[in-house]
C-alpha positions in Angstrom: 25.0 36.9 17.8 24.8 33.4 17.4 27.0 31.2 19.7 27.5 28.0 18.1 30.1 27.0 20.1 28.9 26.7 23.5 30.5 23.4 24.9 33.9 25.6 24.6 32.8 29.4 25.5 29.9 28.4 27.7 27.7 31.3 28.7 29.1 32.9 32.2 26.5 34.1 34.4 27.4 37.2 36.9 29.2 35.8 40.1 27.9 37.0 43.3 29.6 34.7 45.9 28.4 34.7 49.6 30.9 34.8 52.3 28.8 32.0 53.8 30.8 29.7 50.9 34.1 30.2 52.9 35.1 27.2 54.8 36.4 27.9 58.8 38.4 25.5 60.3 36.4 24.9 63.6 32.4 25.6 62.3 30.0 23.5 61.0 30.2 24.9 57.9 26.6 24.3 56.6 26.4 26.0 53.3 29.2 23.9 52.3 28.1 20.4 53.8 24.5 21.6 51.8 26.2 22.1 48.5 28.3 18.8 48.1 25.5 16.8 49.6 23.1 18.3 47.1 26.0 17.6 44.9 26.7 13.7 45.9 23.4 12.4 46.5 21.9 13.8 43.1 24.5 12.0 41.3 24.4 8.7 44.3 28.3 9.2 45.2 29.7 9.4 48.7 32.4 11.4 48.7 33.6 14.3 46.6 36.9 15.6 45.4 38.3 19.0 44.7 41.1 19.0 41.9 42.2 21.3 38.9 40.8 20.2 35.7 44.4 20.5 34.1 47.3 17.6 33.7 48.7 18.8 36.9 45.4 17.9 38.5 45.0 14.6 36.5 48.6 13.6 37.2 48.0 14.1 41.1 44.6 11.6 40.8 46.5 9.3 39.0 49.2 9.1 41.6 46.6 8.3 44.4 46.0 5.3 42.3 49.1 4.0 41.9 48.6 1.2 39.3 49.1 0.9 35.8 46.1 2.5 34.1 44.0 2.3 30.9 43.3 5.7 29.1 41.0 6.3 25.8 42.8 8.1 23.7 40.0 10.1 23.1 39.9 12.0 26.2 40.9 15.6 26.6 44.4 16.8 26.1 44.7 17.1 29.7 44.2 13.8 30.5 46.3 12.3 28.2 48.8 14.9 28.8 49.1 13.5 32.4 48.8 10.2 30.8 52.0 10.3 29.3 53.5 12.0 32.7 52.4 9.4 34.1 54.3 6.9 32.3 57.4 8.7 32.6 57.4 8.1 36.7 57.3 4.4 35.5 54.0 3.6 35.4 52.6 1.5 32.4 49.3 2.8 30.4 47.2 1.0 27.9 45.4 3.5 25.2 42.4 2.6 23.7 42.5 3.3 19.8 40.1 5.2 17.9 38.2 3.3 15.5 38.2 4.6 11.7 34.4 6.0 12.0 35.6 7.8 15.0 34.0 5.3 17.5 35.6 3.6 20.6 37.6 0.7 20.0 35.5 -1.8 22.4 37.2 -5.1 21.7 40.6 -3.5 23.4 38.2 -3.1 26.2 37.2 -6.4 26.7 40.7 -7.6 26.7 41.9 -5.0 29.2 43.2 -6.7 32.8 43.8 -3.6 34.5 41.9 -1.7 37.2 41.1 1.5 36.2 40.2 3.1 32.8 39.7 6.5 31.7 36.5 6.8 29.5 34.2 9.4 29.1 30.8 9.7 27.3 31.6 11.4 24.4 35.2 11.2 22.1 36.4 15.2 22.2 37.0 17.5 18.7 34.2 15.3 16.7 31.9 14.7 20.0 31.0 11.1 18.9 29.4 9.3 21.6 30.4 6.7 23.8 28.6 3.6 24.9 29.5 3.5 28.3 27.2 1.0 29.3 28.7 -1.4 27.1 31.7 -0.4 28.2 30.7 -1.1 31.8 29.5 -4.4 30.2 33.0 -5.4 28.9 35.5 -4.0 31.8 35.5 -5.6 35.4 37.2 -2.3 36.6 36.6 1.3 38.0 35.6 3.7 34.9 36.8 7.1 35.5 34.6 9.7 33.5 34.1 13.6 32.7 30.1 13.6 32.5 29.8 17.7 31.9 28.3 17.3 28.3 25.7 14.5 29.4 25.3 14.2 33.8 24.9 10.8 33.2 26.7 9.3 36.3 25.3 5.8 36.0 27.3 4.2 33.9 30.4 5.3 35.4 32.6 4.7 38.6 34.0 7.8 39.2 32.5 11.0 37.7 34.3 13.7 36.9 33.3 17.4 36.1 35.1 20.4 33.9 33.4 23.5 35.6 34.3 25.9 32.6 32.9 23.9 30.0 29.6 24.0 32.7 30.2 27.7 34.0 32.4 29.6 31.7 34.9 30.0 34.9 38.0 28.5 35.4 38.1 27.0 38.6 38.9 23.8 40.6 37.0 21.1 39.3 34.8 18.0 41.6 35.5 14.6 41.2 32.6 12.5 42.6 33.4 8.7 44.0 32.6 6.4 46.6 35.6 6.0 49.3 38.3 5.7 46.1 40.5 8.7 47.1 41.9 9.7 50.5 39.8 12.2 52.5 40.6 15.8 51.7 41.5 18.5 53.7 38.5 20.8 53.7 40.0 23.8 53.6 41.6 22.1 49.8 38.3 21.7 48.8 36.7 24.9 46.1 33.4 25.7 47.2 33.2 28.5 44.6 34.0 25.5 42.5 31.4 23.1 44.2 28.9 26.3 43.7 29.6 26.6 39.8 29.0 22.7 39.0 26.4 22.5 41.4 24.2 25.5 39.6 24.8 24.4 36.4 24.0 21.2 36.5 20.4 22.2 38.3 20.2 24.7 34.6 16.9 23.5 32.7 18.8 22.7 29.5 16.7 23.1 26.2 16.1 19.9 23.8 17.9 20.4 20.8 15.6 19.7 17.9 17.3 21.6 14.9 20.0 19.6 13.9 18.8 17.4 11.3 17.2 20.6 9.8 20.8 22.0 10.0 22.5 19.2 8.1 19.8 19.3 5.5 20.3 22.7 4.8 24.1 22.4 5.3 24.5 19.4 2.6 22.0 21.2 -0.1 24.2 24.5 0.1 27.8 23.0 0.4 27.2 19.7 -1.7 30.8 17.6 -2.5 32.1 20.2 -0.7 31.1 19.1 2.6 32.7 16.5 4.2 31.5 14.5 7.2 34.7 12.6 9.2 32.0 10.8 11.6 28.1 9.8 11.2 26.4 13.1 12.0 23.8 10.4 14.1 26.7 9.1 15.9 27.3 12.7 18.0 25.7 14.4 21.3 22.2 15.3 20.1 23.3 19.1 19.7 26.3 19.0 17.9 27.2 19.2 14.6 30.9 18.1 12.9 32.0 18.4 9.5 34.9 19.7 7.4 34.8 21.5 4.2 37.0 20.8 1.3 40.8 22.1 0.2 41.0 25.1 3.2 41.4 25.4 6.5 39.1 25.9 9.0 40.5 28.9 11.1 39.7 30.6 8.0 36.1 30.1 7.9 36.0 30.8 12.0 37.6 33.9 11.8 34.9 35.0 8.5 32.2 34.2 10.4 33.0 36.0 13.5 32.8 39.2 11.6 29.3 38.3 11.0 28.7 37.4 14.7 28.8 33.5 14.3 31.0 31.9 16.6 31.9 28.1 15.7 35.3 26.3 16.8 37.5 23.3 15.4 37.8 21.3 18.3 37.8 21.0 22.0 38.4 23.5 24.1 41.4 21.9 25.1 43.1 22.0 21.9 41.9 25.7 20.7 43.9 27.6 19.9 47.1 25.2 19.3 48.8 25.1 15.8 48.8 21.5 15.2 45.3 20.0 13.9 42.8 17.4 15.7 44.5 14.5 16.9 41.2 12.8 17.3 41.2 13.1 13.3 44.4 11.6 12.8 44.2 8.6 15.2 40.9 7.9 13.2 43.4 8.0 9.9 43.1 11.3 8.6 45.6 13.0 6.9 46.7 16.1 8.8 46.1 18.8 5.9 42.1 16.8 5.9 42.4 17.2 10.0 42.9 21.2 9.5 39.7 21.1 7.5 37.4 20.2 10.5 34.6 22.4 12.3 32.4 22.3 15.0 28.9 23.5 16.1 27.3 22.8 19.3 23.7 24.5 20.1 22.5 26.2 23.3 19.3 26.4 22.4 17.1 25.6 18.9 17.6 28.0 15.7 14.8 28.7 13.9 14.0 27.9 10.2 15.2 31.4 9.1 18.5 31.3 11.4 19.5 28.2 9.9 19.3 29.3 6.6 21.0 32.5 7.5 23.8 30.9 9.4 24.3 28.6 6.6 24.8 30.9 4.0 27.0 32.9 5.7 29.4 29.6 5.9 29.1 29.0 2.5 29.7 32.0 1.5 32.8 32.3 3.8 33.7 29.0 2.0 33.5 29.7 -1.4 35.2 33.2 -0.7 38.1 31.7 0.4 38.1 28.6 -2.0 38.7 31.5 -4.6 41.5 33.0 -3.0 43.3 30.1 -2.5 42.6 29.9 -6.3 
């Protein structure tokens, strides 16, 4: 099998959960006070945060602020979901465009006034990274960001993490910050939760080396065929996004799954939905181009051999369908 699509279907380990995780009202609770603060002081927070990595959960952290906000609009469908609920209880909300090569719009940054702004490290569907020190560098206020694809918590205010993209499991998610938020009741807090995050991030993560190799092989098989809506540079090290020409690309993941390839089209917040990338159309794309988008992401490297296997098999999933369609 190979799982090409690991940022949304993460591999789940067995859960064996200790009855020391549960939390009693009047102990000391030590595996718990051990956990979040291994979790905290790794990351050099104060205080953590259990919420539901959904727009119920972002709406509920965005009424503990209680100020108009800025969100990128290339966060997860979640957050801007919440976003928008937001605005409806009268709030006001900035967005921060897309740029046409799929980057951050950073000189909306520098004019932003407001306190708070949702920003992660990477854009979600095409994974294009984002600068966050330089966005640190351009806005005086709190950044609020998920760092599950890259644990890089100093560039950031408030760190955030999605504990299925990490563990596979649907949980509550942690929120690290310093003092920001109101205490929480303990027993509100998910140490299962706490537990999942915490062991994934500790995971010895293998450097990615095969991608160039990938698109190399990739562009020599597919040719004009291939398109690339963002610099293939300008994405997380292990991830590769691209579209291929005049069909869509639901077609191609359902071929390959019959050969044990699993790739996706987007985030795993917007699998599954009927309606193409968004991310793709804010960026200018037409939405018949946006259906044509795909995306791999590696767990570990692919040899030589896999590549070219892996490779074929899309292109001949490509041109199998590209005759159909006539």
């Amino acid at each position: 099998m190979y799982k090409l699509n690991y940022l949304n279907y993460p591999e789940a380990n067995n859960l064996t959960i200790s009855n020391t995780l549960s939390i009693e009202a009047l102990s000391s609770n030590v595996e718990f006070e051990s956990l979040s603060k291994n979790l905290t002081s790794r990351f050099n927070f104060t205080c953590l945060h259990s919420f539901s990595f959904s727009k119920e959960g972002f709406l509920a952290l965005m009424l503990e602020l209680r100020v108009d906000i800025a969100v990128s609009l290339g966060e997860s469908e979640a957050v801007l979901q919440a976003a928008e609920l937001y605005e409806s209880l009268g709030f006001k909300v900035v967005y921060i465009s897309l740029m046409s090569d799929g980057t951050i719009d950073y000189e909306a940054i520098k004019s932003l006034k407001l306190k708070y702004l949702f920003i992660s490290s990477y854009i979600i569907d095409t994974f294009v990274k984002v600068d966050l020190q330089k966005v640190k560098e351009l806005f005086s206020g709190t950044l609020i960001s998920n760092i599950s694809a890259t644990l890089d918590a100093d560039n950031c205010d408030v760190a955030y993490f999605d504990v299925y993209k990490l563990s596979g499991y649907f949980t509550h998610s942690v929120l690290l910050h310093n003092n920001l938020f109101k205490e929480q009741n303990i027993a509100n807090i998910d140490t299962i939760g706490l537990k999942l995050i915490l062991d994934a991030t500790n995971k010895n993560i293998e450097q990615i080396t095969c991608k160039n190799e990938f698109i190399k092989i990739l562009a020599e098989t597919l040719k004009e065929d291939l398109i690339f809506f963002v610099d293939a540079d300008a994405t997380l090290n292990y991830v590769v996004h691209f579209g291929l020409k005049g069909i869509k690309a639901r077609e191609v993941i359902r071929n390959l799954s019959l050969d044990n390839i699993f790739v996706t089209n987007g985030e795993g917040c917007s699998l599954g939905l009927s309606r193409p990338s968004r991310i793709l159309q804010a960026m200018g794309y037409t939405e018949l181009q946006s259906r044509q988008a795909l995306s791999l992401s590696f767990c570990k490297n692919l040899s030589s051999d896999d590549i070219l296997y892996v490779v074929s098999k899309i292109g001949k999933s490509y041109r199998q369908i590209k005759a159909l369609h006539g």
